[in-house]
Structures are given as C-alpha cells and as structure tokens.
C-alpha positions in Angstrom: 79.5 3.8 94.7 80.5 6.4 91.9 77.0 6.2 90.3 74.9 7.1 93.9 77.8 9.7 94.5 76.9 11.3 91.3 73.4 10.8 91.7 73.3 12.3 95.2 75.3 15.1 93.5 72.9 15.9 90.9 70.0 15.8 93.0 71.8 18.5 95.3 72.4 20.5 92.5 68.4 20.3 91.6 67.4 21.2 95.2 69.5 24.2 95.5 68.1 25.8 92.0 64.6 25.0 92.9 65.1 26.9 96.3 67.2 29.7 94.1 64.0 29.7 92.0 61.8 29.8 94.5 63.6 32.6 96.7 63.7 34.9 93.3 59.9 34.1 92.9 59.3 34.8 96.5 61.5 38.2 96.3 59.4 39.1 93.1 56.2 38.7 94.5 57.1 40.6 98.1 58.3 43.4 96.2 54.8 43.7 93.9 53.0 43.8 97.2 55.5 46.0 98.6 54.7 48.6 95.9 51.2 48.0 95.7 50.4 48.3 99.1 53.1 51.3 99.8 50.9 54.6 100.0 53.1 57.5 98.4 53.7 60.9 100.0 51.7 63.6 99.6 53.2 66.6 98.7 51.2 69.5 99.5 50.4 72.8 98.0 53.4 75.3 97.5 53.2 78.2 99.3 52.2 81.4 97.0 54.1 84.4 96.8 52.7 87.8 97.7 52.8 90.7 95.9 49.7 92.5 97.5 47.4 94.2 95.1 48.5 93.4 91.6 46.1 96.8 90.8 49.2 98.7 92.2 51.6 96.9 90.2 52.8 99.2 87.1 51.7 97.9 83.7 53.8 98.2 81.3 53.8 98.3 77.1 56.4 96.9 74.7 57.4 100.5 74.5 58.0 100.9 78.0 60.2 98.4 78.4 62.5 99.2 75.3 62.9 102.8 76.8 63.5 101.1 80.1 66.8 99.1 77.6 64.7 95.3 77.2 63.8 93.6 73.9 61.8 90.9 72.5 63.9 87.9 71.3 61.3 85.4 70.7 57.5 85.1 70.8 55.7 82.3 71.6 55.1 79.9 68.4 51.6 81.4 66.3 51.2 84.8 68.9 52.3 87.7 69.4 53.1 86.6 72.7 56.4 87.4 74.1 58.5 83.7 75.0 61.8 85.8 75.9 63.1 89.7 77.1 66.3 90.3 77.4 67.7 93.2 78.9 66.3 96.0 81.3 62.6 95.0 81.6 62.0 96.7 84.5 64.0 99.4 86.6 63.4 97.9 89.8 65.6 95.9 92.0 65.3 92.3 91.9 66.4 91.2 95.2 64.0 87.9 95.7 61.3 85.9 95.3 58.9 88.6 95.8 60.7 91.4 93.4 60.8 88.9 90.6 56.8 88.2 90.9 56.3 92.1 90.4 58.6 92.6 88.1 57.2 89.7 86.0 53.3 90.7 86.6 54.4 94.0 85.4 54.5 92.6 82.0 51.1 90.8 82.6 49.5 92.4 79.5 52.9 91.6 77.5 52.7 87.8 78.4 49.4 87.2 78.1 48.8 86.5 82.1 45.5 86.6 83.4 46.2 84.7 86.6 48.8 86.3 89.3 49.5 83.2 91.5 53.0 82.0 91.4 54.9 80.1 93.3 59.5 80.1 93.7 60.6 76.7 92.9 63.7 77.6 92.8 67.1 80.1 92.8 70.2 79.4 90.9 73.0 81.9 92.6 76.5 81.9 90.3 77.8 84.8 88.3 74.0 85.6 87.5 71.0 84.6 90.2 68.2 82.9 88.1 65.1 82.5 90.2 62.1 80.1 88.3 58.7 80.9 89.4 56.0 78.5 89.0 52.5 79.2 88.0 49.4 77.9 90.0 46.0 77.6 89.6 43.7 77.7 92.7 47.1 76.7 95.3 47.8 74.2 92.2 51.1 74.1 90.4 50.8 74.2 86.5 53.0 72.2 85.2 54.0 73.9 81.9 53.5 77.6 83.3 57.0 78.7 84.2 58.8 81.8 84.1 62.9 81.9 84.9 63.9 85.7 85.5 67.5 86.3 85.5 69.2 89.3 87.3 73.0 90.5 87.9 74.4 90.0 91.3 73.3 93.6 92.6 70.0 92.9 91.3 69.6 94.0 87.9 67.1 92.5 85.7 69.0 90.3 82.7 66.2 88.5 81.3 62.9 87.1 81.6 61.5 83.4 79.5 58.2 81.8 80.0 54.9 81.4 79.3 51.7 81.5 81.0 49.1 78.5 80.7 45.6 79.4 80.3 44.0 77.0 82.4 40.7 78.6 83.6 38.4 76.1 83.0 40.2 73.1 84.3 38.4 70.9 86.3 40.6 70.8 89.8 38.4 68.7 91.9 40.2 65.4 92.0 37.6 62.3 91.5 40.3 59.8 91.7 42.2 59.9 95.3 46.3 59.7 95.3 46.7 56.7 97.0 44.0 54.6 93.8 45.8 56.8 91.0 49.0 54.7 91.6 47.0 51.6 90.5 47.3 52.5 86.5 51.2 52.3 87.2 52.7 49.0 85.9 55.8 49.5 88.6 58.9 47.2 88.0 60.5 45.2 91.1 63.1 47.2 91.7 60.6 50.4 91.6 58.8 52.3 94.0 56.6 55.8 94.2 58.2 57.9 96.5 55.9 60.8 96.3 52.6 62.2 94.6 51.3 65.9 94.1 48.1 67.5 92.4 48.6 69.7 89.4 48.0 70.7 86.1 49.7 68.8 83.2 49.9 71.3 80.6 53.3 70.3 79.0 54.0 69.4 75.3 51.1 71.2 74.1 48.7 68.3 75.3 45.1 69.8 76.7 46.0 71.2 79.9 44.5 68.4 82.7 44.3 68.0 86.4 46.7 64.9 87.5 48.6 63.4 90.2 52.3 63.9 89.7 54.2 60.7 90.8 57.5 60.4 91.2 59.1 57.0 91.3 62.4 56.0 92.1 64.6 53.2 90.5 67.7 51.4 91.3 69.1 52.6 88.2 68.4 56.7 88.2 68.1 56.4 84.6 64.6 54.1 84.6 63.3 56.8 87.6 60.0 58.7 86.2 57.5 61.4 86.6 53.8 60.0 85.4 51.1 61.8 85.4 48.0 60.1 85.8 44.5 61.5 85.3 43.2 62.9 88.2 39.3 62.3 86.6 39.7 59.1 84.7 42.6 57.4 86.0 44.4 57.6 82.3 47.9 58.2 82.1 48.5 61.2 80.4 52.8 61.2 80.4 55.9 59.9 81.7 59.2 61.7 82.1 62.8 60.3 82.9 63.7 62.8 85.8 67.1 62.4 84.5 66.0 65.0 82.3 63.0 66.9 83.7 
C-alpha cells in the first residue's frame, strides 16, 4: 500500500510539472504572437512652429551678439561652428515657443542652419524656463538636430546649445511601411512596441538616415528601448535604453 501511495504520489507530481511546462510554453508562445501580430502606433508629424518670413528675421554676426552681452563657449568639434552662447544673444523677449525659433534663426549664419523648420518638444519652467526645439526635415523630426534655449523668468535670453544636422539629401520616402519595420526586432516576452514615428537618425555621428523610431516598453523600465530601424533596408541602425534618452 505504501509503494502505490508513493507511486501515485510521484506520478502527480510528474503531471502537475508537465502541465506547469506546458502552461509556461503556451504563455511564451501567446505572447510572441501577441507582439508579432500587435501593430504599433503611429505617431504623426509634429506640428512646425511659425515664424513667418525668416527674410525678416535679423541676421546677426558674432560681433553682434557680443555687443548685444553673449559669447561663444564652445564650437562644434573640427568647425568653427558655434555648439554653445551664453549670455544676451539676442535683445528680444523670449516669451514662447515662437520667440525662441526667431531668436535662434537669428543666429542662422552663426550655427550653420540652412533649414528653418523646427518643431517645441518641450519647456522646462523652474528658476530658469528652458524650451528644446527640434529640428525637421520636410514635417520630419531629425533626430540629432536640437537646440535648448534658456531664458530668465521675465524672458531674458540665458543661453543657447545645439547643433543643426545637414540632412538635405536624405532620402525621406519610406520603402519599408511601419507596421513590416517591427519585423527586424527580436522582442523579448515580456516586451511590446508601443509606438513608431518617421525621422531622421542622425545621432552619434552615424550617416544621417531615414528610420522608424520604435519605442518598446518592458516590464522592467530599465530593458525599455528606442530602435531605429531602416526605413530603406530594414537594418537596424541603433538602440537606446530610454532610461537615458
């Protein structure tokens, strides 16, 4: 009686971890289709600031600025390209989105900037406001092309630190569509794409390129990535942790 007892036992004990086995298999296997068959959002276009006729926007030399009370503080690495102005750089107000895209294209020549399409990201209000415009290309963001203008509270320009991406001869006519690009992804079980944009990858120095921009999301934040994957070949071109993009 003891020896079926224990057999019976055993044989229990075999079922229930084929059936666990089987259940993580099954899990595994729903959450590859999951992803696979899960068509990311598209994010579209930002909307473009407007400044009007950049013709009527002042120009302005390295020597007007320092009368104005800005300075150089670093160029870009090889060029005499401005990276950073700190100071007055212009004597206009910045009060938003709009006043920081003039004052910046007002130092077009200074930066190097042959394309006036920007877009606000974003605005950091504390004891300084710090708005970040984006550059674009043809409605696309350039990822790489940023400019973060800092003012005082009443609207004084502080400071100004980019740089501008020439990116003219980009292709920008996707030939791969955003819901086939995700297929160069090798996604993990407990990962998902939440969302995919057009742009310009033209970070790190690497030939600027026109990619989709998918974010993924992770259980853990820390395994959660931006990968850009070739908008021409399918080729993935970079991957960032957005725990520190």
């Amino acid at each position: 009686m003891i020896i079926k007892n224990s057999k019976s036992k055993k044989a229990m004990l075999l079922l229930l971890v084929i059936v666990l086995v089987a259940t993580i298999i099954i899990f595994i296997l729903f959450a590859k289709y999951y992803n696979d068959t899960q068509v990311p959002e598209l994010i579209d276009s930002p909307t473009e600031i407007s400044v009007g006729s950049v013709e009527d926007i002042e120009n302005l030399t390295i020597d007007d600025v320092n009368d104005i009370g800005g300075y150089i503080t670093t160029y870009q690495s090889k060029t005499e390209i401005p990276k950073e102005i700190k100071g007055r750089f212009t004597s206009q107000k910045i009060l938003d989105q709009e006043d920081a895209a003039t004052a910046l294209l007002s130092l077009r020549n200074l930066f190097g900037i042959t394309e006036y399409s920007f877009y606000c990201e974003d605005i950091n209000e504390g004891d300084e406001i710090s708005i970040l415009l984006h550059q674009l290309h043809n409605g696309i963001p350039v990822d790489g092309g940023y400019f973060r203008i800092v003012t005082s509270k009443n609207g004084q320009a502080v400071s100004v630190k980019g740089t501008f991406i020439e990116v003219s001869d980009v292709e920008t006519n996707p030939k791969i569509a955003y819901e086939d690009g995700k297929k160069s992804i090798d996604l993990e079980s407990n990962t998902h794409i939440k969302s995919a944009q057009l742009v310009i990858c033209a970070m790190n120095d690497i030939t600027p390129v026109l990619c989709w921009k998918y974010e993924t999301k992770a259980q853990d934040p820390i395994d959660s990535k931006l990968i850009y994957v070739n908008a021409i070949n399918g080729n993935i071109e970079m991957e960032i942790p957005t725990a520190i993009s």
